[in-house]
N, C-alpha and C positions, 0 to 999 in steps of 0.2 A: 504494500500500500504506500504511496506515494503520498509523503509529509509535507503540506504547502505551509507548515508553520515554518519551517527553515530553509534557508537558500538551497538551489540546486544545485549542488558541486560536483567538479569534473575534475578537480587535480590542477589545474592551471596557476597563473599569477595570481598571487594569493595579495600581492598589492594593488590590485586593477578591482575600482569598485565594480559591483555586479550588473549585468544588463535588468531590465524592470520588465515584470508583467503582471499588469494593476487592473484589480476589479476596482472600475470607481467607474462615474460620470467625467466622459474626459474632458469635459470646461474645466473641472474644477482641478484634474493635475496639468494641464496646462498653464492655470491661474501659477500653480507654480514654479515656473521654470523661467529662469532669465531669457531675457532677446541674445537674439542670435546663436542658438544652443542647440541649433537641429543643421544637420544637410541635408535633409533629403527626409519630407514628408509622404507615405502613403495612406491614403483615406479610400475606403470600400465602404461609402454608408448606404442605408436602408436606400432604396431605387424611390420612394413613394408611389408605391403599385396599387397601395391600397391592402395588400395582402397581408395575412398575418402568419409568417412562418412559424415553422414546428423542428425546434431542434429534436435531438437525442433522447427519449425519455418521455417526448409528451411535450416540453416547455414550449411556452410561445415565447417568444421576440420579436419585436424591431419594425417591421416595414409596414405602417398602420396609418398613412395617413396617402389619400388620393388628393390632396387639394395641394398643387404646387405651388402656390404662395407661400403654406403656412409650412411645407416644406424647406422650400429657400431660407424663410424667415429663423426656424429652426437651426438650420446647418450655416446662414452667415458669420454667426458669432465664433463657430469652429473654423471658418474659412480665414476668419480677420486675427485669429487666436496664432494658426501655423503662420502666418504670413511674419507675423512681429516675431515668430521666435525662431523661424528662416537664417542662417548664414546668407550673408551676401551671395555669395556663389549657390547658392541651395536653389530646390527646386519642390512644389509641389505636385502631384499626381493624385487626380482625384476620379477615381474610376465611378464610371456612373453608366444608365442605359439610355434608351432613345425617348422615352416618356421624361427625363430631367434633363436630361442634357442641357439643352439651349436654356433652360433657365437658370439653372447654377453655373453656364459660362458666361455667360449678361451681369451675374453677381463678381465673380473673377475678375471678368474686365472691366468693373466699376473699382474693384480692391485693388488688383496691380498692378492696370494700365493694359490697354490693347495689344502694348507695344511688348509685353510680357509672354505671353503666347505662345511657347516653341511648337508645341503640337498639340493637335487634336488628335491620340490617335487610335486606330480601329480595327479593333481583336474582334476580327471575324474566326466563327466556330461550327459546327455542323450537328454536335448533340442534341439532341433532346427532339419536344415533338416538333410536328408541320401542321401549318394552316391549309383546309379546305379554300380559304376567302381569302387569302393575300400570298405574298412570298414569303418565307420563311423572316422570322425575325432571328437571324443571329449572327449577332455583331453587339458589342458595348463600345463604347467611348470611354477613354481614358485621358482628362483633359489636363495636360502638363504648361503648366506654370512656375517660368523662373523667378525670383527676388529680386535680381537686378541683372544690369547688363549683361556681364562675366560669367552665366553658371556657371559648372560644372559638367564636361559631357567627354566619354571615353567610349569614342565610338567605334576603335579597334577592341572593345571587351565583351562587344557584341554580335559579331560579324556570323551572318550567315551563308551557308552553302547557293552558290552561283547554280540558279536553274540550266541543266543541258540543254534543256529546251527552249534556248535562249536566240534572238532571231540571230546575235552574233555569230558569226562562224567560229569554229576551235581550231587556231594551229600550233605549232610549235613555235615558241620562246627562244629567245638567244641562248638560253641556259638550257632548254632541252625541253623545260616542263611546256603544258599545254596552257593558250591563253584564249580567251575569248578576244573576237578583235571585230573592230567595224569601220570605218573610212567615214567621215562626212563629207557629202555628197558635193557640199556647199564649197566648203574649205578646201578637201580632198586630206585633210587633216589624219591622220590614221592615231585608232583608243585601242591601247591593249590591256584585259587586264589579267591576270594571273589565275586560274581555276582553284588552283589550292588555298587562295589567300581567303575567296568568297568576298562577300559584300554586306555594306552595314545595311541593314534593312530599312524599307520604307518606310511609311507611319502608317499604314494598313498590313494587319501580323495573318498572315492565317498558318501558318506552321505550329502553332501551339494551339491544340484540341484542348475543350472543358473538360473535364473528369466525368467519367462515363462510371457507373454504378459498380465496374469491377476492377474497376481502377485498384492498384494498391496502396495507393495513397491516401485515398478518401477514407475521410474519416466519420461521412454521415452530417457533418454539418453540412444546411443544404444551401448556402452561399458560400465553399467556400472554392475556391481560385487553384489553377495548378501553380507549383513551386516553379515550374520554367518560365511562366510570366511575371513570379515577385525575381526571379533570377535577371530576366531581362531588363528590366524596369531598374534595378538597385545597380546591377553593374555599368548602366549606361549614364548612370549620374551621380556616382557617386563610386572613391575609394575605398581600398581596407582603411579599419579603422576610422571611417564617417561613422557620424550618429544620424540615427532610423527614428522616425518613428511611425505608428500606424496605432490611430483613434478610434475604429473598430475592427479589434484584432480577430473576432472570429475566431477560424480552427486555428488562429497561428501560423496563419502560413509566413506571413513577412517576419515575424521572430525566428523561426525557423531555418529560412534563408540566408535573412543577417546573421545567424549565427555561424553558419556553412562560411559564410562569402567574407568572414570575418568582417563583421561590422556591428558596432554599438547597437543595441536598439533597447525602445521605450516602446512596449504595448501595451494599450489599453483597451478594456471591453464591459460594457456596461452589465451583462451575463454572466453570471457566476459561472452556469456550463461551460461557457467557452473558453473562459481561463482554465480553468480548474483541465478543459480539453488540451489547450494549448499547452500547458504545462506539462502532461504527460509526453505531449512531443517533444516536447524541447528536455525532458529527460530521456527519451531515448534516443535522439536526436544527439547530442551530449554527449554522450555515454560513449557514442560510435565513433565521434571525433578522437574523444579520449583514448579509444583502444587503436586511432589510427597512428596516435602518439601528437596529436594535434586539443588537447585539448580546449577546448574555450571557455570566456571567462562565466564564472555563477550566475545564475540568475535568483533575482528576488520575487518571490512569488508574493503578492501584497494584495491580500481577500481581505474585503470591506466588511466588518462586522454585518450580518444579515438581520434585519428586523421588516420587520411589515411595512414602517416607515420608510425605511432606506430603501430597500424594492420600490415602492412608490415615486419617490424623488429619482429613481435612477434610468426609469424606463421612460421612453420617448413617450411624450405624450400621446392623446386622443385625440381626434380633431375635434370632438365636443369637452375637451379637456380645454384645449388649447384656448378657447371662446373664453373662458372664464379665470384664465388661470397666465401667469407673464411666462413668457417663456423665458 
């Protein structure tokens, strides 16, 4: 049985404080944290579907309100929260789907300036059902936003395999290997590029599938993300040794990650399941680093005393809540 009263230790630097995975409301451990204390935020919140999921066990959570005003209005105060505790160089990433999108990007570009923008970009996927009456819905947006000019972006830590079926032709390299090559017609200019080196991807992903029910990674929570897209997303903006964070942590997968890709992180989740979830990953997660002779650093496991109260105050409103009550 896995003890969330004490840190989860791996053997590592025993002087390196612990990475964090906090049950709380995450306004309120953001209230605590200096400016400029993160590189690199990622946020996975409720889509505002209207829907009321069902984790592990029965519990409900999270995605409860269909009115995208009081959506927006809700997740502003988290939007303007990362922004101030952003490094200069940092970046946020805020994955969302096609029912919010343009309204929490209209919020975004009123908070960081248009000119902020790097990408909109769109993880197209093929699991799950089909529509009788439209085309498949699947794809999300993931709308990334830098702090200031300067990000942070290591676009050689992401480079994907060069499709063969490329209208390029492949010949041999001065060096022997095979390159893709094409002439501009205009210039007469001749682009070679290398086969084995491959290409940084565009801002539309479709090489990363959702988790499909026999996945071995799923863990049954039913939002939660595959690891090769928090792998994408963290190594492209961010080095070892950045500080992470992610305000609805879910199964853990961005803790998870940062922990793999050696990078700080702060998770938080307002569901006790999904810590208490995450946690168990990140101790055998942990565990495997340790036995690779890599261990990484402890984590502090930080569960909010549970009362009828604090449940109350910690779950996303109602929308007949919302009427009567300040967000």
């Amino acid at each position: 049985m896995l003890n969330l009263a004490t840190p989860l230790r791996f053997g590592g630097d025993e002087a390196a404080s612990p990475d964090r995975l906090v049950h709380a409301d995450n306004l309120a451990v953001m209230a605590e944290l200096p400016d400029r204390s993160l590189d690199i935020i990622y946020m996975d919140p409720p889509f505002a579907t209207g829907t009321v999921r069902r984790g592990r066990g029965g519990s409900e959570f999270g995605d409860r309100t269909d009115d995208p005003d009081a959506f927006v209005a809700w997740l502003a105060p988290r939007l303007a929260e990362s922004r101030r505790l952003l490094d200069e160089t940092g970046s946020l990433f805020v994955h969302l789907d096609y029912r919010a999108t343009h309204y929490v990007k209209v919020a975004l570009d009123r908070l960081f300036g248009r000119a902020r923008l790097v990408n909109e970009i769109i993880w197209c996927y093929s699991v799950g059902g089909k529509s009788r009456r439209s085309f498949g819905r699947k794809h999300d947006s993931i709308l990334w936003y830098a702090r200031g000019a300067d990000h942070a972006f290591y676009p050689d830590a992401v480079r994907v395999a060069r499709k063969p079926s490329s209208h390029m032709r492949v010949v041999r390299g001065p060096d022997g290997e095979p390159v893709q090559e094409k002439t501009d017609r205009r210039t007469g200019r001749v682009y070679r590029y290398p086969v084995a080196a491959g290409k940084v991807p565009e801002d539309w992903w479709v090489d990363i599938e959702t988790l499909n029910r026999a996945d071995a990674e799923r863990t049954g929570w039913p939002t939660q993300k595959p690891e090769r897209l928090l792998e994408r997303i963290l190594a492209a903006a961010s080095a070892p040794g950045a500080r992470v964070a992610d305000w609805f942590s879910g199964a853990g997968t961005t803790a998870v990650v940062a922990q793999r890709l050696g990078r700080r992180f702060l998770t938080v989740d307002v569901e006790r399941e999904a810590v208490v979830l995450a946690a168990h990953r990140l101790a055998r997660a942990g565990a495997r680093l340790a036995a690779e002779g890599r261990p990484p650093p402890d984590v502090a496991v930080e569960m909010a005393i549970q009362t009828e109260e604090s449940d109350r105050r910690m779950r996303p409103l109602s929308r007949a809540q919302r009427t009567n009550e300040p967000l």
